[in-house]
N, C-alpha and C positions, 0 to 999 in steps of 0.2 A: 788237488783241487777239492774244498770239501763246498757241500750241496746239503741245505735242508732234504728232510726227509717225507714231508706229509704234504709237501705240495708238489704238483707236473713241472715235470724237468722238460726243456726243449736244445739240444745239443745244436749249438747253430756252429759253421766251421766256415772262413771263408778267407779267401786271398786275392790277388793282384796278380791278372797275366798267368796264371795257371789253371791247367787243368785237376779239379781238384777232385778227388775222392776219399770217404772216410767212411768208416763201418762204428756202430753201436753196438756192443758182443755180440760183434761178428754176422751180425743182422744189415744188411748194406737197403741203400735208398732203394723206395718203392716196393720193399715190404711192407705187409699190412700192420708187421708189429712195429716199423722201424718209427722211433717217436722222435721226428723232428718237427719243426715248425718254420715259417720258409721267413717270417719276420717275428720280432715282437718289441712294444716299448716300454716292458720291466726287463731289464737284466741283473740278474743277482752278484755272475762272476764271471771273467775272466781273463783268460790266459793267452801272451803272446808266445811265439814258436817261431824264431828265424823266420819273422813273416808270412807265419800262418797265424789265426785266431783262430782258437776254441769262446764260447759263449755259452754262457748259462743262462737258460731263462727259464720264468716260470709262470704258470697259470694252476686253476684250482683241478685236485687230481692226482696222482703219482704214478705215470706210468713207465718212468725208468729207477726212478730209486726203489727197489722193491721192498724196502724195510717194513719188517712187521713189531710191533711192540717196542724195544728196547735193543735188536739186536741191528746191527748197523752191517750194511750191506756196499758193495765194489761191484764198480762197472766199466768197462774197458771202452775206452773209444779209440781206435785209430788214425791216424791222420797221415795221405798221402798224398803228393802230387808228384804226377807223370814227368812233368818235363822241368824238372827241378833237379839237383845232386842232392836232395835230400832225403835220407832214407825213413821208411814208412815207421812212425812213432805210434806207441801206445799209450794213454795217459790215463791214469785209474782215477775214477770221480767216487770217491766215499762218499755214504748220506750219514749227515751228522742226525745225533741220539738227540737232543735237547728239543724237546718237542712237545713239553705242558705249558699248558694256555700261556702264562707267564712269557716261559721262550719265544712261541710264536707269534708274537706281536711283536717282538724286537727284530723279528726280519723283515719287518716291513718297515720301508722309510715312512709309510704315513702316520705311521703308528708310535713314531718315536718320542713324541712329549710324553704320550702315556704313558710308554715303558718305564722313561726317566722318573716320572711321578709315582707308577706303581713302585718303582724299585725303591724309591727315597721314602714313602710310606711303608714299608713292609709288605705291600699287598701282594706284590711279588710271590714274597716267602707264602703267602696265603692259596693265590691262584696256583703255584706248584705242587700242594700234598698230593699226594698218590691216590689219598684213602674215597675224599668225596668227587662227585662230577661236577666241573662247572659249567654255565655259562655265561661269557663273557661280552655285551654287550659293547661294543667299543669304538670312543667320537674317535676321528682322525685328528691331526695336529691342530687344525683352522681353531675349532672348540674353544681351545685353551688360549690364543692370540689376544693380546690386553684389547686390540682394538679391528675395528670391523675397515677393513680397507676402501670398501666401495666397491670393490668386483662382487658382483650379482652371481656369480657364478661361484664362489665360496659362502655357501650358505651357511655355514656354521662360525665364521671368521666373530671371534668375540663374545659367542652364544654364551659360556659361561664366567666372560669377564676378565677372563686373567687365569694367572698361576696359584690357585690355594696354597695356602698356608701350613707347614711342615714345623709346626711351632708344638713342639712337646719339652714339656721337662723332666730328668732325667727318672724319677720317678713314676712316670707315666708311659704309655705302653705308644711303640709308635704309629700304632694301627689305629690309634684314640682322636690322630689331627683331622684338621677343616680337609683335608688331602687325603685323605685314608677313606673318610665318609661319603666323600663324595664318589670315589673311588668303587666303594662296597655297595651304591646303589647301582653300580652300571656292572651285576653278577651276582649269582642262582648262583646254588647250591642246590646237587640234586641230580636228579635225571637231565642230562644235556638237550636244551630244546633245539631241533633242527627248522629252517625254517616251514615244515612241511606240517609243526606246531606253533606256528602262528595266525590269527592275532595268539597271545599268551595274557590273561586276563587275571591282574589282580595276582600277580605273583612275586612271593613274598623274595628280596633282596641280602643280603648282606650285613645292609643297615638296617640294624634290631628289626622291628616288625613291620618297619617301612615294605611297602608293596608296591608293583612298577605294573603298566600294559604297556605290550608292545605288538606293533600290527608291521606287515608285512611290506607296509609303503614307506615304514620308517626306517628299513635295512638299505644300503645300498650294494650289500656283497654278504650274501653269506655262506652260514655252515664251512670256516676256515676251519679245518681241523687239528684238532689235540689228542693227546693220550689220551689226557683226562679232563676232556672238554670239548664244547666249541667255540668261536668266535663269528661274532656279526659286527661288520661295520654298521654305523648307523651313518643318516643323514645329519643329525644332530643328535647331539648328548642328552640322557636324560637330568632332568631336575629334580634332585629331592624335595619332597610336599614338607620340608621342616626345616630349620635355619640350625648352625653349627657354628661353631665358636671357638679359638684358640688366645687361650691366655695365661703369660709365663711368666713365670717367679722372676724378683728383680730386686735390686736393692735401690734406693733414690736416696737426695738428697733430703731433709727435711722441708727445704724450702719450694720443694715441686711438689709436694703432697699436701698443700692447703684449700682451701675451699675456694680459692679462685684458679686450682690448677687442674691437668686435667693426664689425664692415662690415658698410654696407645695399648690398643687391645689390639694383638697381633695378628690377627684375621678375624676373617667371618663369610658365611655362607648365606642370603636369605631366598625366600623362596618368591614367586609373583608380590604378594602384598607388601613383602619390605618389614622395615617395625625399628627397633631399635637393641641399643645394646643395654643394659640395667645391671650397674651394679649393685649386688647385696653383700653386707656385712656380715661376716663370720661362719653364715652355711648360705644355703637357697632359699630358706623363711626367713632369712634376715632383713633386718631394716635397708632399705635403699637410701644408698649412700653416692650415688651416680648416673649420671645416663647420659647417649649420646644425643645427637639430633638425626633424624628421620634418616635412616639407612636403605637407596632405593632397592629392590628387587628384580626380576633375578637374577642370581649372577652373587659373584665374589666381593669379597669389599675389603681391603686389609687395610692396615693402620687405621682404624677407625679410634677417634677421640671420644675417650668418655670424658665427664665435665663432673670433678670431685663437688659433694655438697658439703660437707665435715672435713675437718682440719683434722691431720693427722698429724701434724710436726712436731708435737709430743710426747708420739708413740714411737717404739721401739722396731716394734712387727705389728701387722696386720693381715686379717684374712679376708679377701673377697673372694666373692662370684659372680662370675659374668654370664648373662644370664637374659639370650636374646629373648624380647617381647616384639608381638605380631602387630602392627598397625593395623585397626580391624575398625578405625571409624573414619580414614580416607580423609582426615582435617592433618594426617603428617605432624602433630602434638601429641606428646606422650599424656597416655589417662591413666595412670597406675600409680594407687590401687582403683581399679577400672576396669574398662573394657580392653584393654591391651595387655592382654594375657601372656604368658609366658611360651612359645613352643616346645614341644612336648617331642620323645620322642620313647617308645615302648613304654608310653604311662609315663612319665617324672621329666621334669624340665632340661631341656638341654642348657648344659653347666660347664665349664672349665672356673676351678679354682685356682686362687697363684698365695705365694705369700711374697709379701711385700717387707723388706724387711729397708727399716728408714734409720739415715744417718746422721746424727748432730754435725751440723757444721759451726758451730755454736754462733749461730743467727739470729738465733729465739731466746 
């Protein structure tokens, strides 16, 4: 039976119609080291035995798996009953080694959209180096849910909208998506903040120079420990202060790239004010050659429509960028060039470029 290693193990044993006794290396009940727990309602694992149960359960702590660092540690529990033909079993509980930030959120069911999202973005790979500390701030599943149910009691069900977008093209890194970003603002680099360092004010994230506060009434569990880090459940996710953008290379027809047609932009991110999406021609100072209509905030947005102004069906390839702008005069009408400025993120506009590469259907 293998057992995480950096969280308390509670050995539960129990049967039907027997008198039951079992020992934890050789430490029997009602010692003061003996670490059982008489109930609990996480169980990690377990094991049937001719009508005995073994149980794993866990709370924050580790006072049976003793691992220290990397080297992974065995522990014997025995299992007998008296008036039973069965003779007294030893079953060795290993603590398994996988235990950087990364790992440890994948033991927890609450935690399982993130994992899947860390792991399909790279962040993953990011949150395991050895070399830097992290910390990992982190929503439970509700966060990510498309839509908010109406239990009062899941406060976060729908907080950021949905599932971000995992839209890279192959020559782009995949830590670069609306899913990576949003990702790298909920995690330090650094000195590991416990919460006994919070509030944590204006500290700087993941995402480029993007800065985060977090106060002590925003956690609902913390200090989960790592190697190389901590974790804190939050009550809800944080929001990046900057909108984020996924958009991928493609080929069309001639006849969808006119001035009455329009391109799906494969996600997006914006923040409270919302704004839009703008395409430019050829870099980011280029001419606008598109936009959507009023994209609200905050929270995710995917398949957003831009609406081409230039015909393209006599072109071969072309280059755009997409290229969210802020709604900053609250009339939900694009003003640019205006007041609806581009968001920014370490100084320069946040951008995903594509190339479009258009086909003769010989239409035109």
């Amino acid at each position: 039976m293998n057992v995480p290693d950096t969280v308390t193990y509670y050995m539960q044993g129990y049967t039907i119609d027997k008198d039951y006794t079992w020992t934890v290396n050789g430490t029997s009940p009602g010692s003061a080291d003996f670490p059982v727990e008489a109930s609990s309602d996480q169980t990690y694992e377990w094991q049937s035995r001719d009508g005995e149960f073994i149980t794993v359960v866990y709370a924050p702590g580790d006072p049976i798996a003793t691992t220290s660092g990397r080297s992974a540690s065995t522990n014997s529990i025995q299992v007998d009953a008296s008036n039973d033909d069965i003779d007294a079993e030893t079953i060795e509980v290993s603590a398994a080694v996988n235990n950087k930030v990364s790992g440890q959120i994948g033991r927890f069911g609450l935690f399982s959209t993130l994992t899947d999202l860390a792991a399909s973005s790279g962040i993953a790979d990011v949150l395991s180096d050895e070399g830097p500390s992290f910390t990992l701030f982190a929503p439970p599943n509700a966060a990510f849910s498309a839509d908010n149910d109406g239990d009062d009691e899941i406060e976060t069900a729908g907080a950021i909208g949905g599932i971000p977008t995992q839209a890279v093209d192959d020559d782009e890194d995949s830590t670069s998506s609306v899913r990576a970003d949003i990702l790298k603002y909920h995690a330090i680099q650094g000195d590991s903040l416990t919460a006994s360092d919070l509030p944590a004010n204006d500290v700087e994230t993941l995402l480029g120079s993007e800065t985060v506060s977090v106060t002590a009434d925003m956690v609902s569990q913390a200090n989960i420990p790592a190697t190389n880090g901590v974790i804190h459940k939050l009550n809800e996710p944080l929001f990046p202060p900057t909108a984020l953008v996924d958009f991928t290379d493609r080929t069309l027809a001639d006849t969808s790239v006119t001035d009455t047609d329009s391109l799906t932009v494969d996600g997006s991110y914006f923040p409270e004010a919302g704004g839009y999406i703008v395409l430019h021609e050829g870099s980011a100072g280029g001419p606008v050659v598109g936009s959507s209509e009023y994209v609200e905030g905050r929270g995710v947005s995917n398949d957003v429509q831009v609406y081409l102004n230039k015909d393209y069906s006599g072109e071969s390839a072309v280059t755009l960028v997409a290229m969210p702008h802020e709604e900053t005069t609250g009339d939900e009408t694009l003003d640019f060039p205006g007041n609806d400025t581009p968001y920014t993120l370490s100084g320069s506009p946040v951008t995903d470029q594509v190339e479009i590469t258009v086909e003769s259907t010989g239409s035109n």
